[in-house]
Every structure is written in C-alpha cells, then in structure tokens.
ChimeraX commands (.cxc) that place a marker at each C-alpha (Angstrom):
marker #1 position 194.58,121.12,111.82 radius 0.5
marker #1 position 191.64,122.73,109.49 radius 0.5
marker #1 position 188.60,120.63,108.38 radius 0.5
marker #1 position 186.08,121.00,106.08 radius 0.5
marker #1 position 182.72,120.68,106.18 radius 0.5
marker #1 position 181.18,119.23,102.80 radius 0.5
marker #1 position 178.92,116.56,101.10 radius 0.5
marker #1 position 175.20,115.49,102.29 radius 0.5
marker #1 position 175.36,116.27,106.06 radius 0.5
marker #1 position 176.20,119.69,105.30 radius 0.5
marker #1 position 174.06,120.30,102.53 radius 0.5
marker #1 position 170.98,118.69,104.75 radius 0.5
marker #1 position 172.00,121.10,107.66 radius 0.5
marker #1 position 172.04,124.05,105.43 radius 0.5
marker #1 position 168.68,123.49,104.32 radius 0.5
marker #1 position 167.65,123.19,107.56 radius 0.5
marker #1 position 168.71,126.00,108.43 radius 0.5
marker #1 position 167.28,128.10,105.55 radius 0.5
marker #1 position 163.57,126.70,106.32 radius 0.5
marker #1 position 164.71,127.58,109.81 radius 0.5
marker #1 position 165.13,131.52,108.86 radius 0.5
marker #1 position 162.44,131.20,106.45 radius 0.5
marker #1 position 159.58,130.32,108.78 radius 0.5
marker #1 position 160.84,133.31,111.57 radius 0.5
marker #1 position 160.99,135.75,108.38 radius 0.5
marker #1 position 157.17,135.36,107.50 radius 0.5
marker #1 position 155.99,136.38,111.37 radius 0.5
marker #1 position 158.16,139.91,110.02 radius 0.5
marker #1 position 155.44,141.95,108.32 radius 0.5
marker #1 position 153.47,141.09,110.87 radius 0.5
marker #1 position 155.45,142.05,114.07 radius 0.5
marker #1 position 158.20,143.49,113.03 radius 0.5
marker #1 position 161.85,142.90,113.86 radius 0.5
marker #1 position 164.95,144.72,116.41 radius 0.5
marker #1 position 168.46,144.53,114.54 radius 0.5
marker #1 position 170.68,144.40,117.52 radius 0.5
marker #1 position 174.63,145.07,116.75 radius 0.5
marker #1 position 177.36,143.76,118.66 radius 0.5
marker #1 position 181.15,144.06,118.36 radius 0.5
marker #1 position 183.94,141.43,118.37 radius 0.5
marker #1 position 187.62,141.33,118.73 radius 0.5
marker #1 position 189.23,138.32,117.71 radius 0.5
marker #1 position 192.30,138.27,119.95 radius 0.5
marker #1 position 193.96,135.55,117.93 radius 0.5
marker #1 position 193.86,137.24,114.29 radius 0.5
marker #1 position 193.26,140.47,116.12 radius 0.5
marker #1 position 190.35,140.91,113.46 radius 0.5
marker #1 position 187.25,143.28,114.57 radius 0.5
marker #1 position 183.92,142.11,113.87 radius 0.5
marker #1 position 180.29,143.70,113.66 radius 0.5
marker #1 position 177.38,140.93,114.24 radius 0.5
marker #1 position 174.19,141.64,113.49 radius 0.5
marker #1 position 171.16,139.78,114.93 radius 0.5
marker #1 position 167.27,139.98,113.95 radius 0.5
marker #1 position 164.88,139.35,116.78 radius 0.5
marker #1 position 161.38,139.12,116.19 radius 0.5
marker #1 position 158.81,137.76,118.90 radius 0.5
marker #1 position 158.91,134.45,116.85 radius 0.5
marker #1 position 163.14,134.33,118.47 radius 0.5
marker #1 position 166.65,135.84,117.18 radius 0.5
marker #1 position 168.12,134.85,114.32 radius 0.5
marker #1 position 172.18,135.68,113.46 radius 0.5
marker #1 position 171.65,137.65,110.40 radius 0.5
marker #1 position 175.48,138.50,109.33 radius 0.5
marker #1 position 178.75,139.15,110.08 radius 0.5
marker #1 position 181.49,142.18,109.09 radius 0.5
marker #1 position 185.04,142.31,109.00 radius 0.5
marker #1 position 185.39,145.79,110.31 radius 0.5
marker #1 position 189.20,145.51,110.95 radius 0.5
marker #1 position 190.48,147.87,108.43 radius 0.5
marker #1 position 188.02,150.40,108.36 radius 0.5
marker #1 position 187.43,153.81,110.32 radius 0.5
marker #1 position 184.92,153.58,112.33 radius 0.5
marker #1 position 183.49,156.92,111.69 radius 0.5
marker #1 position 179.80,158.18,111.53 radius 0.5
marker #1 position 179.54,158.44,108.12 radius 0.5
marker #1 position 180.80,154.31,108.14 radius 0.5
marker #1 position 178.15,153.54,110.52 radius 0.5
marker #1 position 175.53,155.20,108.97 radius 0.5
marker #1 position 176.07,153.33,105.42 radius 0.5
marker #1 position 176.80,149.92,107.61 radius 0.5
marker #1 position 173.64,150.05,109.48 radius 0.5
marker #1 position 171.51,151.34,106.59 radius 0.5
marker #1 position 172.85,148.20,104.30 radius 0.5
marker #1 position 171.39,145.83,106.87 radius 0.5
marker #1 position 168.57,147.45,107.34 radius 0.5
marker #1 position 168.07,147.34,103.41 radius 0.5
marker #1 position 169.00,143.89,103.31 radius 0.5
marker #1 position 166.47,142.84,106.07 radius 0.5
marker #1 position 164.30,144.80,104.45 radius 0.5
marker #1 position 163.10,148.32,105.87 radius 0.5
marker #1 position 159.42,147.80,106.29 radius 0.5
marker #1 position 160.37,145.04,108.68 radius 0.5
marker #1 position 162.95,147.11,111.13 radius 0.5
marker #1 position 160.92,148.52,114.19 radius 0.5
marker #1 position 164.10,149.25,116.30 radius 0.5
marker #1 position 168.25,149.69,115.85 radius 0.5
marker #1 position 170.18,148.77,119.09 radius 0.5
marker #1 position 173.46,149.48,118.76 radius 0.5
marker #1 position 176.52,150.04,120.91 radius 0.5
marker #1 position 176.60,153.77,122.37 radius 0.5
marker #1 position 180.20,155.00,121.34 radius 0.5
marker #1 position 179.53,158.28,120.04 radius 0.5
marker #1 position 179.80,157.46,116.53 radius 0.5
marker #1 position 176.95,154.98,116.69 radius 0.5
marker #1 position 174.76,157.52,118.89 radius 0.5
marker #1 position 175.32,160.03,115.68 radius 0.5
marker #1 position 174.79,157.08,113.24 radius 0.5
marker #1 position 172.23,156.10,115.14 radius 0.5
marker #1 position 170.18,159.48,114.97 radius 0.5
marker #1 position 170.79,159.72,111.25 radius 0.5
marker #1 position 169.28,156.63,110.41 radius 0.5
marker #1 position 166.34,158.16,112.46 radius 0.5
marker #1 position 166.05,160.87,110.35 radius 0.5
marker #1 position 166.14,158.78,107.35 radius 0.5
marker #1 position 163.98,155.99,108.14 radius 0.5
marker #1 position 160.88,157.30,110.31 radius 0.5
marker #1 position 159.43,153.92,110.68 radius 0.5
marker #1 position 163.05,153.19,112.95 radius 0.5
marker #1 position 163.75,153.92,116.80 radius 0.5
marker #1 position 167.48,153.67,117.36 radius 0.5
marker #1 position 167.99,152.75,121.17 radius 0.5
marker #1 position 171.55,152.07,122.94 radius 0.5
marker #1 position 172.71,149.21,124.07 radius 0.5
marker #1 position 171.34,148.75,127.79 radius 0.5
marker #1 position 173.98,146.05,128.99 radius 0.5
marker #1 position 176.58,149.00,127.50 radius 0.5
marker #1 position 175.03,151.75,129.49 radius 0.5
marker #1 position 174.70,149.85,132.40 radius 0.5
marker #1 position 178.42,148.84,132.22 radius 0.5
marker #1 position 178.99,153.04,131.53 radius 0.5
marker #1 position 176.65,153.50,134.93 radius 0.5
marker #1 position 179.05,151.04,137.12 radius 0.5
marker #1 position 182.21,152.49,136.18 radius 0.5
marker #1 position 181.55,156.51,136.21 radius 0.5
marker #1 position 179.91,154.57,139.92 radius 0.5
marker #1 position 183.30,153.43,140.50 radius 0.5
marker #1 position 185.01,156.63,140.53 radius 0.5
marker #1 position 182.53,158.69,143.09 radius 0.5
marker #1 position 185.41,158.80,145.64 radius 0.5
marker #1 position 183.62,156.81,148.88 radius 0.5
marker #1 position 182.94,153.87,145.96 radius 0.5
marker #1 position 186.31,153.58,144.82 radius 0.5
marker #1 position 188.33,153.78,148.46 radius 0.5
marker #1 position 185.44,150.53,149.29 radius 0.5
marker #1 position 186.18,148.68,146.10 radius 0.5
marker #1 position 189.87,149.59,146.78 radius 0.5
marker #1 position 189.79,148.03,150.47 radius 0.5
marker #1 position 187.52,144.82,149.22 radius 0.5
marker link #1:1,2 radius 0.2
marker link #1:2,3 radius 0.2
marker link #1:3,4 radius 0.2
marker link #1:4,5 radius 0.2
marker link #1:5,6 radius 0.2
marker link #1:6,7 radius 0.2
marker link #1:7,8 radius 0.2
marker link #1:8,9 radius 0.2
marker link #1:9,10 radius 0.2
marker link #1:10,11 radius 0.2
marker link #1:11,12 radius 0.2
marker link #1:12,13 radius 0.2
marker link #1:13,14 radius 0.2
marker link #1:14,15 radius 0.2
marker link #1:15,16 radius 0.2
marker link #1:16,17 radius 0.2
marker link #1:17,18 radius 0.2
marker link #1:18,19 radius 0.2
marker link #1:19,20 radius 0.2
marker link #1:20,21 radius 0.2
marker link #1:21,22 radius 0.2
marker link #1:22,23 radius 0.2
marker link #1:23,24 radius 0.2
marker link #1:24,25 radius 0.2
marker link #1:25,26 radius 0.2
marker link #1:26,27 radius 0.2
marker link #1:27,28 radius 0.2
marker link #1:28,29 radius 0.2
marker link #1:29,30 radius 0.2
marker link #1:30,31 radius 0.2
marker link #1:31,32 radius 0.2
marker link #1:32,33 radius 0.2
marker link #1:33,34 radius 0.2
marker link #1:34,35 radius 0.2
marker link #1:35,36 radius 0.2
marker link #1:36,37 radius 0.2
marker link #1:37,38 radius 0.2
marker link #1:38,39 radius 0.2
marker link #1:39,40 radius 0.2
marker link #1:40,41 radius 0.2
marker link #1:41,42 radius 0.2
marker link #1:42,43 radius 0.2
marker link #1:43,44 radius 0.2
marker link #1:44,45 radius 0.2
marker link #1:45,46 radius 0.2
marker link #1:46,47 radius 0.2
marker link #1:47,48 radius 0.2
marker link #1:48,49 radius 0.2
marker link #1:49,50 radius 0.2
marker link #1:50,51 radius 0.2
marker link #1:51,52 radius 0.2
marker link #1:52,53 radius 0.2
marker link #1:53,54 radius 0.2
marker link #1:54,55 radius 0.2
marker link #1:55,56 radius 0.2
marker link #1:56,57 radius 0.2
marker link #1:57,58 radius 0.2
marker link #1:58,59 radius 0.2
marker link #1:59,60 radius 0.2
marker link #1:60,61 radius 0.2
marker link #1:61,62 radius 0.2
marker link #1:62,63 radius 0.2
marker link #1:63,64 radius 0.2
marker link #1:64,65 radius 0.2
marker link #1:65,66 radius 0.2
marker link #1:66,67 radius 0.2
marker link #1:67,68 radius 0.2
marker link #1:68,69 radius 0.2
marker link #1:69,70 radius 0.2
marker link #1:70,71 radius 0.2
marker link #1:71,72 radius 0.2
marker link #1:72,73 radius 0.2
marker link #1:73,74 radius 0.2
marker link #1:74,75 radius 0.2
marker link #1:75,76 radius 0.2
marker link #1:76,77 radius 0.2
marker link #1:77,78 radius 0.2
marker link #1:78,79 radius 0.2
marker link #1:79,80 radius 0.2
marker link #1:80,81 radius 0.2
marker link #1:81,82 radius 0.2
marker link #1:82,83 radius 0.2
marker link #1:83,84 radius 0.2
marker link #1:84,85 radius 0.2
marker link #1:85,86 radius 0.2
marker link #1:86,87 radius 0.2
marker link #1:87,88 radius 0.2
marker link #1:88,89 radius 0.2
marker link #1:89,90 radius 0.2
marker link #1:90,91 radius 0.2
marker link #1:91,92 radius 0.2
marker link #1:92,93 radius 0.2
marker link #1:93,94 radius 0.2
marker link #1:94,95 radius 0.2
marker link #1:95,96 radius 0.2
marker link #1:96,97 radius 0.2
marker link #1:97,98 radius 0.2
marker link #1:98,99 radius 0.2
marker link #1:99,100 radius 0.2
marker link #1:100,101 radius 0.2
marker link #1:101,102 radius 0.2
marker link #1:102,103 radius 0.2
marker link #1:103,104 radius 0.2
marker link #1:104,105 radius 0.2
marker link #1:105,106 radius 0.2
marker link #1:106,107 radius 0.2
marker link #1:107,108 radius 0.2
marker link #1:108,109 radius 0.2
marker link #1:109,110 radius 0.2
marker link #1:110,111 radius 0.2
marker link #1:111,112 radius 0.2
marker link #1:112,113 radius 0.2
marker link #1:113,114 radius 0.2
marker link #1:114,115 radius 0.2
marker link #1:115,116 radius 0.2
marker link #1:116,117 radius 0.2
marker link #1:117,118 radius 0.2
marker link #1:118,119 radius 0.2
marker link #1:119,120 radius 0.2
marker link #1:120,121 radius 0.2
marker link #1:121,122 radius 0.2
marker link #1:122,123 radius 0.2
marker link #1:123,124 radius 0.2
marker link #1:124,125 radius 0.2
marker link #1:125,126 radius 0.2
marker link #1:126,127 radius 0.2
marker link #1:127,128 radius 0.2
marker link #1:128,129 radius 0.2
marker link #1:129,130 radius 0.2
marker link #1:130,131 radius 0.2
marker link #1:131,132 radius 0.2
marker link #1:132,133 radius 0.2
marker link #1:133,134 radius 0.2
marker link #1:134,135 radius 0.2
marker link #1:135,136 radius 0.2
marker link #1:136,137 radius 0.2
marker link #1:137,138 radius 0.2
marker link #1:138,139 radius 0.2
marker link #1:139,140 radius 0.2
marker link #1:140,141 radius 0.2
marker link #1:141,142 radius 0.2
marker link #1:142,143 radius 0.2
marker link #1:143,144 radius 0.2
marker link #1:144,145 radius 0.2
marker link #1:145,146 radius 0.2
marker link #1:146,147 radius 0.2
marker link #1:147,148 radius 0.2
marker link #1:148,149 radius 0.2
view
C-alpha cells in the first residue's frame, strides 16, 4: 500500500525543515562545511544511490540524493558529480570532500583538488579501515585463526 503525504502537516513540517537548514547554512561562511559522500544499493529496486551530507560544526545536514544506477561510474562522472554539489553548496563554503576511496573517486578526488584550491579531498576513514581489516585477513597466521574461530 503507498501513501501520500499532503495538506497542512506536511506543509508545516516542510517549513520546518527549511528554517532548520537555513539557520545551519548561515554558521557556513563562517566555519566552513565537509561534503561527505556515501553510496547506497537499494536491494529491492536494485537502484544505486550517491548521498551527500554537509557537516558544519553547527551539525550535518542531508543535502541530496542521486540516482546513479544507470551511469558509469568513471572519473570523468565523478569529477562533474562532485563539482555540481560543491557548486550547489556553494564553493566558498566547502573546506573538505570525503568520499569513498575506489579508485575513481581517489582520481576524482585529486582533480577537484586541482580545480578548487580552497578544497582538501580526504578518503573515507571507516572505508580504509574496512580495506586495513581485510588485506589483515589474508596475512596467512590471521586467516588460519579467523579460520579455526
């Protein structure tokens, strides 16, 4: 069953919500904001996703959301993907890209660099970590314990 959300309640919560984002965008010129990217795979409509989050010390807001599913993910699709949000946040704002650290995001990542010198692109850390524990995994005395356990 699909409902819809309409009428007063709605419109009350959306203004709400727009004051909300309003009041964390003015601490922006001051402090400056992190874009943080994160990928999502619906399993359900098997539809691929690209959030994007602004986090300023004032707290993280959800900024959008991208259907990704039927494109190549590609540095050249990166770089104009990440440089659209950045323009849309507004580029005097972005301090720092985070971003997940598949290759074509590290190269993305280094272009925008080179484009916007006011921007430090950084990998994700929970990513590398999770890259750390399984290359880990595989050092031969790890793998035989985790094997046994």
């Amino acid at each position: 069953m699909t409902y819809e959300l309409s009428g007063p309640i709605l419109d009350e919560e959306v203004e709400e919500v727009t004051k909300w984002v309003e009041e964390y965008k003015q601490s922006w010129p001051r402090t400056g904001i992190t874009l943080m990217s994160d990928g999502l795979l619906n399993k359900v409509s098997k539809k691929e996703f690209l959030n994007f989050l602004a986090y300023s010390p004032k707290g993280t807001i959800f900024w959008s959301s991208k259907d990704v599913s039927r494109t190549k993910k590609d540095t050249n699709f990166y770089v104009r993907l990440y440089d659209q949000i950045v323009e849309e946040v507004g580029d005097k704002h972005v301090v720092q890209f985070i971003t997940d650290n598949a290759r074509a995001c590290v190269s993305a990542g280094n272009k925008l660099m080179d484009k916007r010198k006011n921007l430090v692109w950084t990998p994700c850390a929970a990513h590398s970590i999770d890259i750390m524990l399984e290359e880990i995994g595989e050092i031969k005395i790890v793998k035989e314990t985790l094997e046994e356990a």
